[in-house]
KEROBA-820856 format. One record per residue: chain; x, y, z of N, C-alpha, C, O in turn. Coordinates in steps of 0.2 Angstrom, whole numbers, plus 5000, padded with zeros to 4 digits. Layout:
BEGIN
atom cadena = A | n_px = X | n_py = Y | n_pz = Z | ca_px = X | ca_py = Y | ca_pz = Z | c_px = X | c_py = Y | c_pz = Z | o_px = X | o_py = Y | o_pz = Z
...
This chain:
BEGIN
atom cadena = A | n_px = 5026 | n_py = 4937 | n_pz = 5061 | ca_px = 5026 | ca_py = 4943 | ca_pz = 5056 | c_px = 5032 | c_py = 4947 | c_pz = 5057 | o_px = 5034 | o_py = 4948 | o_pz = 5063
atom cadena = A | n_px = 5035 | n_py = 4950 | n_pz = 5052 | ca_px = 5040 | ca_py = 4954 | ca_pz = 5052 | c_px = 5038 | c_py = 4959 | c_pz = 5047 | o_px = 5034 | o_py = 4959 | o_pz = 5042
atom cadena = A | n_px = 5041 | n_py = 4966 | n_pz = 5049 | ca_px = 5041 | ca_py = 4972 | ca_pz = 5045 | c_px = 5049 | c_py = 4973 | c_pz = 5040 | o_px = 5054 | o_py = 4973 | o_pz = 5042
atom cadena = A | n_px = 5047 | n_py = 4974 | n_pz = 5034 | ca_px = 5054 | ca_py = 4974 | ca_pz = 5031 | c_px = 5053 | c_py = 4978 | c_pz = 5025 | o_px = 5047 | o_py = 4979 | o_pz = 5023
atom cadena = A | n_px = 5060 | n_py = 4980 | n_pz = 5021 | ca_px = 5060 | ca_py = 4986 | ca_pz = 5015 | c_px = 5058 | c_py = 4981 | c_pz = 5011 | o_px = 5060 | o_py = 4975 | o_pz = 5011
atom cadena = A | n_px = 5054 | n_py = 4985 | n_pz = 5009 | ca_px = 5050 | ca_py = 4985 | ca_pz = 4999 | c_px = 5058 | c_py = 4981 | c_pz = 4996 | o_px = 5064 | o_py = 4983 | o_pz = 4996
atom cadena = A | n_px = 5056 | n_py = 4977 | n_pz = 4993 | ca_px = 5061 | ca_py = 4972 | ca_pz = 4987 | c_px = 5057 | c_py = 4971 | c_pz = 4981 | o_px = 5051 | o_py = 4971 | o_pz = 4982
atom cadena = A | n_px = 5059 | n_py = 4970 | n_pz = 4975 | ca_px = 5058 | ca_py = 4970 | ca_pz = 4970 | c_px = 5053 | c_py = 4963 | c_pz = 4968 | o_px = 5049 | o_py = 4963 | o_pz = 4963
atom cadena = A | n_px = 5054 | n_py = 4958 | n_pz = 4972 | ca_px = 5050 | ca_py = 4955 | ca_pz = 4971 | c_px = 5042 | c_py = 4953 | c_pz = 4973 | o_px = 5038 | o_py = 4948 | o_pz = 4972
atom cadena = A | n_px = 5042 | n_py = 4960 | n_pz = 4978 | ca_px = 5036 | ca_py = 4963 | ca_pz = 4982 | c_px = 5031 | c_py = 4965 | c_pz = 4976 | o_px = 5025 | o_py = 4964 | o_pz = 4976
atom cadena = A | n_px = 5034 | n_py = 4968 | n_pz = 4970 | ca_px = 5029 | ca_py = 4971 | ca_pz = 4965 | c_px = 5022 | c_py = 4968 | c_pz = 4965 | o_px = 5017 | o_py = 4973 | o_pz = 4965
atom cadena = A | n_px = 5019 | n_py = 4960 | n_pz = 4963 | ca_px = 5015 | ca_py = 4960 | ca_pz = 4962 | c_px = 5008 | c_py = 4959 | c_pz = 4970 | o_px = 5002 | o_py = 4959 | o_pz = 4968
atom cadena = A | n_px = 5010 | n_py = 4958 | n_pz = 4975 | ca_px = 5010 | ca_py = 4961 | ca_pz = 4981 | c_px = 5005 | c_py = 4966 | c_pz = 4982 | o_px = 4999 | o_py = 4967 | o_pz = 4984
atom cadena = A | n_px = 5011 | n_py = 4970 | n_pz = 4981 | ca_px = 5009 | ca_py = 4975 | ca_pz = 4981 | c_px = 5005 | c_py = 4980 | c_pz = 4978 | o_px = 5002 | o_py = 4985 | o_pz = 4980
atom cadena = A | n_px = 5005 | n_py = 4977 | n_pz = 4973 | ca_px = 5000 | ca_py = 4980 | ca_pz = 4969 | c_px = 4993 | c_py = 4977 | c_pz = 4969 | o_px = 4987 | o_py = 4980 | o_pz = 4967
atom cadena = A | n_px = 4993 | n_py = 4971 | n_pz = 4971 | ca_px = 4985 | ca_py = 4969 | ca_pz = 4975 | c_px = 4983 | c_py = 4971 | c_pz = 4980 | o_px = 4977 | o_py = 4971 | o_pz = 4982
atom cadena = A | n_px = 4988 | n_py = 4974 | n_pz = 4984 | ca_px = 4985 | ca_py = 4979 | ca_pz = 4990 | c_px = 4984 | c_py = 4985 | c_pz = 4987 | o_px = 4979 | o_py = 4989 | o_pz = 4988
atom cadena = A | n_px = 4988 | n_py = 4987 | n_pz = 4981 | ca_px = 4983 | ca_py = 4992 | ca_pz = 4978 | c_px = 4977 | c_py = 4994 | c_pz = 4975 | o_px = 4974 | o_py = 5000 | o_pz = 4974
atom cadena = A | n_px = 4976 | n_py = 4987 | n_pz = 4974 | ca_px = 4969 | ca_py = 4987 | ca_pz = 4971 | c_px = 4964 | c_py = 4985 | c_pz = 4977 | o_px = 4958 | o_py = 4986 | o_pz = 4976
atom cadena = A | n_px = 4966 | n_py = 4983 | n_pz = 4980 | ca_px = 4963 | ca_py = 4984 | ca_pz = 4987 | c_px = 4958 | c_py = 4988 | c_pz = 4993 | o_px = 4953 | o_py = 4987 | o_pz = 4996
atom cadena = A | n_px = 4966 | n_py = 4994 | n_pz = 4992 | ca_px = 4964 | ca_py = 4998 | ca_pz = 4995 | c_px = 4959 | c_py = 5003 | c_pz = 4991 | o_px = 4955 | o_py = 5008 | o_pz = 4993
atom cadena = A | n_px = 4961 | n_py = 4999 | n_pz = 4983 | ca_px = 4957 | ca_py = 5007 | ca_pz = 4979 | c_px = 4948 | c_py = 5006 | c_pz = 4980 | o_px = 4945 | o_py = 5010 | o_pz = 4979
atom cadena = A | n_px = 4946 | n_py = 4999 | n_pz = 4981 | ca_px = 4940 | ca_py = 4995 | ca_pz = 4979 | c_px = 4938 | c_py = 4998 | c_pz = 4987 | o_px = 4932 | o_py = 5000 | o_pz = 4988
atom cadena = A | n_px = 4942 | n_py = 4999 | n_pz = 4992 | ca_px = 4939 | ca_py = 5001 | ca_pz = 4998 | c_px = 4937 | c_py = 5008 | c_pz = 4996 | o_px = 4931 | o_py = 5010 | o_pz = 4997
atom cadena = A | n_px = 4941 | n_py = 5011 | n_pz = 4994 | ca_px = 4936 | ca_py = 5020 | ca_pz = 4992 | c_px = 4934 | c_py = 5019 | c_pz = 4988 | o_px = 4928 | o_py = 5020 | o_pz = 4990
atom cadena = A | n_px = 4933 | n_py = 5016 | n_pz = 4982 | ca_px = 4928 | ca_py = 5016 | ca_pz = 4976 | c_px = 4921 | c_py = 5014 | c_pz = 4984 | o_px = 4918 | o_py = 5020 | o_pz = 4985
atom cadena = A | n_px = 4920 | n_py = 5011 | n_pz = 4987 | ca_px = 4915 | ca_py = 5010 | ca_pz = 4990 | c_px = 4913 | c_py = 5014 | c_pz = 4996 | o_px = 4908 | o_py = 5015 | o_pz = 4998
atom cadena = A | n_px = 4920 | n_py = 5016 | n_pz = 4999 | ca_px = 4916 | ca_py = 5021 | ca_pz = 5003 | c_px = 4915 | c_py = 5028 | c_pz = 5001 | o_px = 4912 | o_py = 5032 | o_pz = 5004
atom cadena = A | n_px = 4918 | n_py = 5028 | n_pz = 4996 | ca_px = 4916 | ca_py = 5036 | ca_pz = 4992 | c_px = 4910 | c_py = 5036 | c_pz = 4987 | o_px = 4908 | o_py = 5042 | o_pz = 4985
atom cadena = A | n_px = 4908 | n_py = 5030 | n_pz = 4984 | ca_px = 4903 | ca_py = 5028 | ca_pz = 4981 | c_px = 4904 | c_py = 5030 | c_pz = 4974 | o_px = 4900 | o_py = 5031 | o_pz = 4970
atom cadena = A | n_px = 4911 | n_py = 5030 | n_pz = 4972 | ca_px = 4911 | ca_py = 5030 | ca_pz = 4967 | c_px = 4917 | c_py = 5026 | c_pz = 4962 | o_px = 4923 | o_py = 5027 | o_pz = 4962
atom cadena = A | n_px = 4915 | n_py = 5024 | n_pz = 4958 | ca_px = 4920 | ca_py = 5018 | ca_pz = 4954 | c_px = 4924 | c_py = 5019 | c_pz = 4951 | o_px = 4928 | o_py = 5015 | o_pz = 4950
atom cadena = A | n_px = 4925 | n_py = 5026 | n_pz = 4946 | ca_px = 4929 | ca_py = 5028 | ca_pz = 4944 | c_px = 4935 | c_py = 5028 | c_pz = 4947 | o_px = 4940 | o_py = 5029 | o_pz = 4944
atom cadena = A | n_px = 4936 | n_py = 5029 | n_pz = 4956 | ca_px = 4944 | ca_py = 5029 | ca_pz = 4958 | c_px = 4947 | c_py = 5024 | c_pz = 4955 | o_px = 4945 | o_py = 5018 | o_pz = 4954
atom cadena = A | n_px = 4955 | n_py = 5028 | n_pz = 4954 | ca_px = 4957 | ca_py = 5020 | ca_pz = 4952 | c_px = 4960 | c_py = 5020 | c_pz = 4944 | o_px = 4965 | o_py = 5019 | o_pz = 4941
atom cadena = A | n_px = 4951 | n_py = 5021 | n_pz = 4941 | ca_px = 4953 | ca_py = 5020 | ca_pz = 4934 | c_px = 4951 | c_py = 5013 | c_pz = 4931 | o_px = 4948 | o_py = 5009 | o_pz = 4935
atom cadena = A | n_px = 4954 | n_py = 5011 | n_pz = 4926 | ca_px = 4952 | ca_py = 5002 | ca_pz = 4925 | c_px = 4957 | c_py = 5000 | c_pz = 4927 | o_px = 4954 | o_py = 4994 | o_pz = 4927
atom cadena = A | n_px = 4963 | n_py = 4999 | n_pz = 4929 | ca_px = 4967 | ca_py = 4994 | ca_pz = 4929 | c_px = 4973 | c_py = 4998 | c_pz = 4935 | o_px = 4978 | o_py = 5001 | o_pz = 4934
atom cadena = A | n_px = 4971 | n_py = 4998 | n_pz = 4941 | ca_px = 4973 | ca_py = 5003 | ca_pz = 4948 | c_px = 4978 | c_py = 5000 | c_pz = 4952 | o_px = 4979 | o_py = 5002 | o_pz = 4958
atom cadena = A | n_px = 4982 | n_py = 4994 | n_pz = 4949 | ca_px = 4985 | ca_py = 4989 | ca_pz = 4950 | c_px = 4992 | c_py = 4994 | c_pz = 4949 | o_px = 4996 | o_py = 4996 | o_pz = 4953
atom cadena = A | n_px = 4991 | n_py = 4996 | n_pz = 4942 | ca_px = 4996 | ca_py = 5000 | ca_pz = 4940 | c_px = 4998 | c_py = 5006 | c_pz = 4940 | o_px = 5003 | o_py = 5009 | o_pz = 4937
atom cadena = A | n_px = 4994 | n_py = 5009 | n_pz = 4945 | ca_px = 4995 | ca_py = 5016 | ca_pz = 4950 | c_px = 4999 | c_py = 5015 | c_pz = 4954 | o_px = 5003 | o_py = 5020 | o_pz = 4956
atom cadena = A | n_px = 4999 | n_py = 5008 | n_pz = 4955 | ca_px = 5004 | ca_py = 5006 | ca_pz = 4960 | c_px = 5012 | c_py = 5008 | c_pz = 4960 | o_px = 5016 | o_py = 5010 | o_pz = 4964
atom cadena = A | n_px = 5012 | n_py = 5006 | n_pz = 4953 | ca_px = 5021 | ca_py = 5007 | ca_pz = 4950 | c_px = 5020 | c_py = 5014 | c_pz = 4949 | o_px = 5025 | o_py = 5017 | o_pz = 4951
atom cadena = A | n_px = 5017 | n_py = 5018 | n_pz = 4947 | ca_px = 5016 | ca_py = 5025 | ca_pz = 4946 | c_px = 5020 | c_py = 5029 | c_pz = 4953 | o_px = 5025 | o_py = 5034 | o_pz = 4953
atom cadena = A | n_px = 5014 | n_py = 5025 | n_pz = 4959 | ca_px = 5018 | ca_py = 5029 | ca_pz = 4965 | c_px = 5025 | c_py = 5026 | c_pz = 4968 | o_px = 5029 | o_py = 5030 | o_pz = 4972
atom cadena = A | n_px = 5025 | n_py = 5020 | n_pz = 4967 | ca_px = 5032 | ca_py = 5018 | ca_pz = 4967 | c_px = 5038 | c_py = 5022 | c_pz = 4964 | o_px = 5043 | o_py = 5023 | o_pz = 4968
atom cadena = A | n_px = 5037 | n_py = 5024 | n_pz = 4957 | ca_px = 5039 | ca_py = 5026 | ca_pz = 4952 | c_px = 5040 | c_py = 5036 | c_pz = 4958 | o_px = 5045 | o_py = 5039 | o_pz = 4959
atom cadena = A | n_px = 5036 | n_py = 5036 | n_pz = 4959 | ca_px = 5036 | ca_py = 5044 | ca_pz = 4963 | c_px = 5040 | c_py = 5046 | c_pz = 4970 | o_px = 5044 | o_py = 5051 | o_pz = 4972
atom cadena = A | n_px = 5039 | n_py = 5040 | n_pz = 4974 | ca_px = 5043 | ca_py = 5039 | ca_pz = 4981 | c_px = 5047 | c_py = 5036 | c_pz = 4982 | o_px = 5048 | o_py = 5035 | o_pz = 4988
atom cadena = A | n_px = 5049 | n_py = 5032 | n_pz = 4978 | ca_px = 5054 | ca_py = 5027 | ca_pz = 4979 | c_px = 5053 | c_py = 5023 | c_pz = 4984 | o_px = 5049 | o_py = 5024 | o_pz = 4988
atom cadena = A | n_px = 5057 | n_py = 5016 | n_pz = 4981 | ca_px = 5057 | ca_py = 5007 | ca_pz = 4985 | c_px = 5058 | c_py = 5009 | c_pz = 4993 | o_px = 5055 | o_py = 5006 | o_pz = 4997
atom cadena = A | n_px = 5063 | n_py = 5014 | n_pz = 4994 | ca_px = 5064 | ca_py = 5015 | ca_pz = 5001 | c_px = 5061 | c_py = 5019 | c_pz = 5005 | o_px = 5062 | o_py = 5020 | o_pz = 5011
atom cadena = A | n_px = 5057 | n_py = 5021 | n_pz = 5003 | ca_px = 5050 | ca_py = 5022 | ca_pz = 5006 | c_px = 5045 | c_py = 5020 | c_pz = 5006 | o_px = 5039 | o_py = 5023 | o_pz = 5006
atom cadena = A | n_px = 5045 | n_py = 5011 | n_pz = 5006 | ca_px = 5038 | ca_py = 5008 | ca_pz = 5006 | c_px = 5042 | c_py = 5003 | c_pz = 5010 | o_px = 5048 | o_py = 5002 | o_pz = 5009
atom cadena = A | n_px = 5038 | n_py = 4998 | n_pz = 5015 | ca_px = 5039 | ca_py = 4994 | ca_pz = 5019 | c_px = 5035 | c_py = 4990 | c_pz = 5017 | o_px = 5031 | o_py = 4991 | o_pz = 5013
atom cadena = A | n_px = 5035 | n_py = 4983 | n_pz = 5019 | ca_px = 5030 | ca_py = 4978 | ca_pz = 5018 | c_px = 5027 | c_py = 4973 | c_pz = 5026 | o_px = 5031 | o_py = 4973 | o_pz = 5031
atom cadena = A | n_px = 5023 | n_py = 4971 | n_pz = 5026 | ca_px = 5022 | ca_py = 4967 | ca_pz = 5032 | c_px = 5023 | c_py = 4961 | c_pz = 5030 | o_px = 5019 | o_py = 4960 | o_pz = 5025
atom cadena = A | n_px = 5027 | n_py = 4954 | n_pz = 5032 | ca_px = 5026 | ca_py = 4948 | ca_pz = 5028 | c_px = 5027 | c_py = 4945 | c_pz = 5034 | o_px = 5031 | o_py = 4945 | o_pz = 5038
atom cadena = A | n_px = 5020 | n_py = 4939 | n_pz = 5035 | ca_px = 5019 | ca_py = 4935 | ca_pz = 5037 | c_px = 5021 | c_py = 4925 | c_pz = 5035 | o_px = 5017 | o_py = 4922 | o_pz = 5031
atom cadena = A | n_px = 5024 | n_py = 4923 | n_pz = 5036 | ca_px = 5022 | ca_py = 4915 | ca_pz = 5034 | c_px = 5026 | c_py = 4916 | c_pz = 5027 | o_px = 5026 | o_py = 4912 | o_pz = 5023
atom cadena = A | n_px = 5030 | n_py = 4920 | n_pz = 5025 | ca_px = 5033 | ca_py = 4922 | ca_pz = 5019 | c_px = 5028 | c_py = 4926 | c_pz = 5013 | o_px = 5030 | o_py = 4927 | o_pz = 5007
atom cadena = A | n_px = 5021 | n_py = 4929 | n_pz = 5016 | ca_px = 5019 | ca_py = 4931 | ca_pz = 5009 | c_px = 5017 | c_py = 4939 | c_pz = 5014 | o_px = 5015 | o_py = 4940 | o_pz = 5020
atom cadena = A | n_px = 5018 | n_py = 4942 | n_pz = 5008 | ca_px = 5016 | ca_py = 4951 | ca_pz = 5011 | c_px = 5007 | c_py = 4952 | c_pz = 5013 | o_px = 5002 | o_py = 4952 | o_pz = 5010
atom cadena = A | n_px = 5008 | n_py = 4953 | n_pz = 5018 | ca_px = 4999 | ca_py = 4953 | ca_pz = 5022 | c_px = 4998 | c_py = 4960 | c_pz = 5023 | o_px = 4993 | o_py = 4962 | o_pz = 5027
atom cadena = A | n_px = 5002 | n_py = 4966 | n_pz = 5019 | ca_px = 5002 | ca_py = 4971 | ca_pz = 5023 | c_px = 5005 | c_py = 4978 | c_pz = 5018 | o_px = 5008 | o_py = 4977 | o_pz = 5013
atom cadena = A | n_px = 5005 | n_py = 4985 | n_pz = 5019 | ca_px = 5011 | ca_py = 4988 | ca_pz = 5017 | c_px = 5010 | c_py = 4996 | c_pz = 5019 | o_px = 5005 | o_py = 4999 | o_pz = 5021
atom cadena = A | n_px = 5016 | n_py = 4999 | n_pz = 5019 | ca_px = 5014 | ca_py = 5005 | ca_pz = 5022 | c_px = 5021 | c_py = 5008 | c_pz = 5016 | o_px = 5025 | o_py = 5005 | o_pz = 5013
atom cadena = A | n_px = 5022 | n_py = 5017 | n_pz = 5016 | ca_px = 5023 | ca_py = 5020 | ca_pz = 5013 | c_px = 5023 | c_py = 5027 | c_pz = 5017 | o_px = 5018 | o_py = 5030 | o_pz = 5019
atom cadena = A | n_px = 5030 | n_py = 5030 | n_pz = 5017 | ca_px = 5029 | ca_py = 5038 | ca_pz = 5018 | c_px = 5030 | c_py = 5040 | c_pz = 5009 | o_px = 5032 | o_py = 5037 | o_pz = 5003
atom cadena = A | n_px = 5027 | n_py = 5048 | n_pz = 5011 | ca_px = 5028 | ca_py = 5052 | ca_pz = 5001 | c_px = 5028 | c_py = 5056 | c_pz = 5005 | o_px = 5028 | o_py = 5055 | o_pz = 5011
atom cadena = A | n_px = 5029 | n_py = 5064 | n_pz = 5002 | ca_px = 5030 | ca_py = 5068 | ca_pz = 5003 | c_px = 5025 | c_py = 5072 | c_pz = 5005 | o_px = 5021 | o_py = 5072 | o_pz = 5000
atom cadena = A | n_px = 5021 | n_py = 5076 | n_pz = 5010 | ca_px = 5018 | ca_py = 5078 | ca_pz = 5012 | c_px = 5017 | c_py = 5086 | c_pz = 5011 | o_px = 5023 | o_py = 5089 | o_pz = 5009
atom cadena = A | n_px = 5010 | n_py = 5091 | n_pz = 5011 | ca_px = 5008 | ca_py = 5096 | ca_pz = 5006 | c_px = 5012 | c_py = 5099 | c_pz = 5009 | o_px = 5016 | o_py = 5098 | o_pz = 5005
atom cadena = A | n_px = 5013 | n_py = 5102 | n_pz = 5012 | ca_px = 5019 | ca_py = 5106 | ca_pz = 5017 | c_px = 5026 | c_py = 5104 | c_pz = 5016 | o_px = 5029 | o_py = 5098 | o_pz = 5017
atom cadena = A | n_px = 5029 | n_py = 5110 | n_pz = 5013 | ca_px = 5036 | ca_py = 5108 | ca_pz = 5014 | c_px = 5041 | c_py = 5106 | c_pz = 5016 | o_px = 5045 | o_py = 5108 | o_pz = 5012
atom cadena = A | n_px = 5046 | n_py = 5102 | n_pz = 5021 | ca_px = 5048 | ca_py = 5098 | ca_pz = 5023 | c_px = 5044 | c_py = 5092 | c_pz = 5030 | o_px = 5046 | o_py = 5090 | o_pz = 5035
atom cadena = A | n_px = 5037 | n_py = 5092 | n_pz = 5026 | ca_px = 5032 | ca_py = 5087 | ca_pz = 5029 | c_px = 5033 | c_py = 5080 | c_pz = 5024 | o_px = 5035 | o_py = 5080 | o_pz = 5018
atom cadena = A | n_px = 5031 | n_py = 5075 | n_pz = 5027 | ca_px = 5029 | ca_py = 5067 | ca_pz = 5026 | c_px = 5022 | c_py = 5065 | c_pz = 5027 | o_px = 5019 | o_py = 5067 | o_pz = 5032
atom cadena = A | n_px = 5018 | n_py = 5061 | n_pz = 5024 | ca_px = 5014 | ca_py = 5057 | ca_pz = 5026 | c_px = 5013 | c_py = 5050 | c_pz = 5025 | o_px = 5016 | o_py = 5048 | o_pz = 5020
atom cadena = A | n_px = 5009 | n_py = 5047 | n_pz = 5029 | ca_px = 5011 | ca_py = 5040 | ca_pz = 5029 | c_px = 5004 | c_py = 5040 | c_pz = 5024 | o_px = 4999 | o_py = 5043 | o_pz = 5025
atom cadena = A | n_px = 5006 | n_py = 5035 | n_pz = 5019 | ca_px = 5002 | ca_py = 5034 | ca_pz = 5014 | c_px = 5005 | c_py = 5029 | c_pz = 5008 | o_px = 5011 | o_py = 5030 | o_pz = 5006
atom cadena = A | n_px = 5002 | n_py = 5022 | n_pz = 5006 | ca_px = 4996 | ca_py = 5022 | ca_pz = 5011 | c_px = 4998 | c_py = 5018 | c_pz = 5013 | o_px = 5004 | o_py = 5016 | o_pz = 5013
atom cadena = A | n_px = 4992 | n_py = 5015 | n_pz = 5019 | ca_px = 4994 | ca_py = 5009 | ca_pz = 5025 | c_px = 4988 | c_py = 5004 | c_pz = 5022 | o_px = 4982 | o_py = 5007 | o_pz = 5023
atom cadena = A | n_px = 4989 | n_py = 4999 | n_pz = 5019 | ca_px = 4984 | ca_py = 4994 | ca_pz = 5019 | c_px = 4987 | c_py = 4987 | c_pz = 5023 | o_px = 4992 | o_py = 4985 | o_pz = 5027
atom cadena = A | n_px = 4982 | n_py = 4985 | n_pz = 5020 | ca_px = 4983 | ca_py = 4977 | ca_pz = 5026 | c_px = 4978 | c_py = 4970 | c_pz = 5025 | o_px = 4973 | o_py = 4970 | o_pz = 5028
atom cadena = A | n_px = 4978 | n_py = 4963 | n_pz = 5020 | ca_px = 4975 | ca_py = 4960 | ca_pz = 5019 | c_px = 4968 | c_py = 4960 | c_pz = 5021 | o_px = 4967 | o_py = 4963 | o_pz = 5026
atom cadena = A | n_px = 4965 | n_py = 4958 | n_pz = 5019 | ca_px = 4959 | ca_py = 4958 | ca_pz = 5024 | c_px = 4957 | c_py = 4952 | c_pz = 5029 | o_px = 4953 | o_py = 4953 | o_pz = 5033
atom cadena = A | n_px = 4962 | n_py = 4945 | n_pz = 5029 | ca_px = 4960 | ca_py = 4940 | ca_pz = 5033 | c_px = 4965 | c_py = 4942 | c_pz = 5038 | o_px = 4965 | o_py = 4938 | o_pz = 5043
atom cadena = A | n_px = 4970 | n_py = 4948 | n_pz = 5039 | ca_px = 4972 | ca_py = 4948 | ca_pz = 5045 | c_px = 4973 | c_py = 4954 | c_pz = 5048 | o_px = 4978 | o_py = 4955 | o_pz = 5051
atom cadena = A | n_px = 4967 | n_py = 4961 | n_pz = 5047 | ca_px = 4965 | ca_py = 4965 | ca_pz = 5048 | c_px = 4963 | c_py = 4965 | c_pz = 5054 | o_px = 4959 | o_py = 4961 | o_pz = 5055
atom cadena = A | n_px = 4965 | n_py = 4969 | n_pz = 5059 | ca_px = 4964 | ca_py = 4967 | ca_pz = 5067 | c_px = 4968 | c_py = 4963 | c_pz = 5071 | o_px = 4967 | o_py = 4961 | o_pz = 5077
atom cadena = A | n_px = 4974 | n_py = 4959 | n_pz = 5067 | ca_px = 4980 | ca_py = 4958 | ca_pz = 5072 | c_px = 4984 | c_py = 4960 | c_pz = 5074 | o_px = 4989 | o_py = 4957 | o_pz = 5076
atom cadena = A | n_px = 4985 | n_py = 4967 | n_pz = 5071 | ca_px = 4991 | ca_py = 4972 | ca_pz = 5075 | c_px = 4994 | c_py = 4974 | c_pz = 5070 | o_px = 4997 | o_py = 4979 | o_pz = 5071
atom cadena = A | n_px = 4994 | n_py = 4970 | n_pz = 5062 | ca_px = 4998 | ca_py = 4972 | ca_pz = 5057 | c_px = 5000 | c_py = 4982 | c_pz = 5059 | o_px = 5004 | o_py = 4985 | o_pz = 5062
atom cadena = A | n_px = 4995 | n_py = 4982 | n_pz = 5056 | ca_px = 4996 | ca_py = 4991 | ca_pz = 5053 | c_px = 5000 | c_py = 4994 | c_pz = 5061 | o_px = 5003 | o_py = 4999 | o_pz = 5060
atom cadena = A | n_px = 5000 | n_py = 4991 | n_pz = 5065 | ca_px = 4999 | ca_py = 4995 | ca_pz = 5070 | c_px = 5009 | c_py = 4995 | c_pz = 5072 | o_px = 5013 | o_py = 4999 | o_pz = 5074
atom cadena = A | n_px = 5010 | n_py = 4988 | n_pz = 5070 | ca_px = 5017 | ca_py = 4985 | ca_pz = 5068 | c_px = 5021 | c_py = 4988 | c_pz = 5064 | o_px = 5027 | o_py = 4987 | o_pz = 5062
């Protein structure tokens, strides 16, 4: 596994971890509206907001298992890491922690 910058060909990727991570709060917040219908495309939105050089990816075997992301955080010269997902068949081998 290796950690590397967001590239253009990460797009559609990445946006399956966004639908992803959104399906994980639709469920543990019990509600389905997060998201919206089509949450894939939030993805470019926040892309679109922090730029390619603030998102990394995790790529295993050559396909991305993983992704993380600083924005800007509510406090004035703060950051947060947002978001951190992680495939689900390899959640618990260190990715996020990598």
């Amino acid at each position: 596994m290796r950690i590397r910058s967001y590239a253009d060909g990460d797009l559609e990727a990445c946006r399956k971890l966004w639908v992803a991570l959104t399906e994980h709060h639709r469920e543990i917040y019990d509600a389905p509206s997060i998201g919206g219908g089509n949450p894939g495309l939030l993805f470019d939105a926040h892309l679109a907001k922090v730029g390619s050089d603030r998102i990394w990816v995790a790529e295993s075997d050559g396909a991305v298992v993983g992704m993380i992301g600083l924005q800007p955080g509510y406090e004035e010269g703060t950051v947060e890491v947002e978001p951190l997902v992680v495939v689900p068949p390899t959640r618990g081998e260190g990715v996020g922690k990598a």
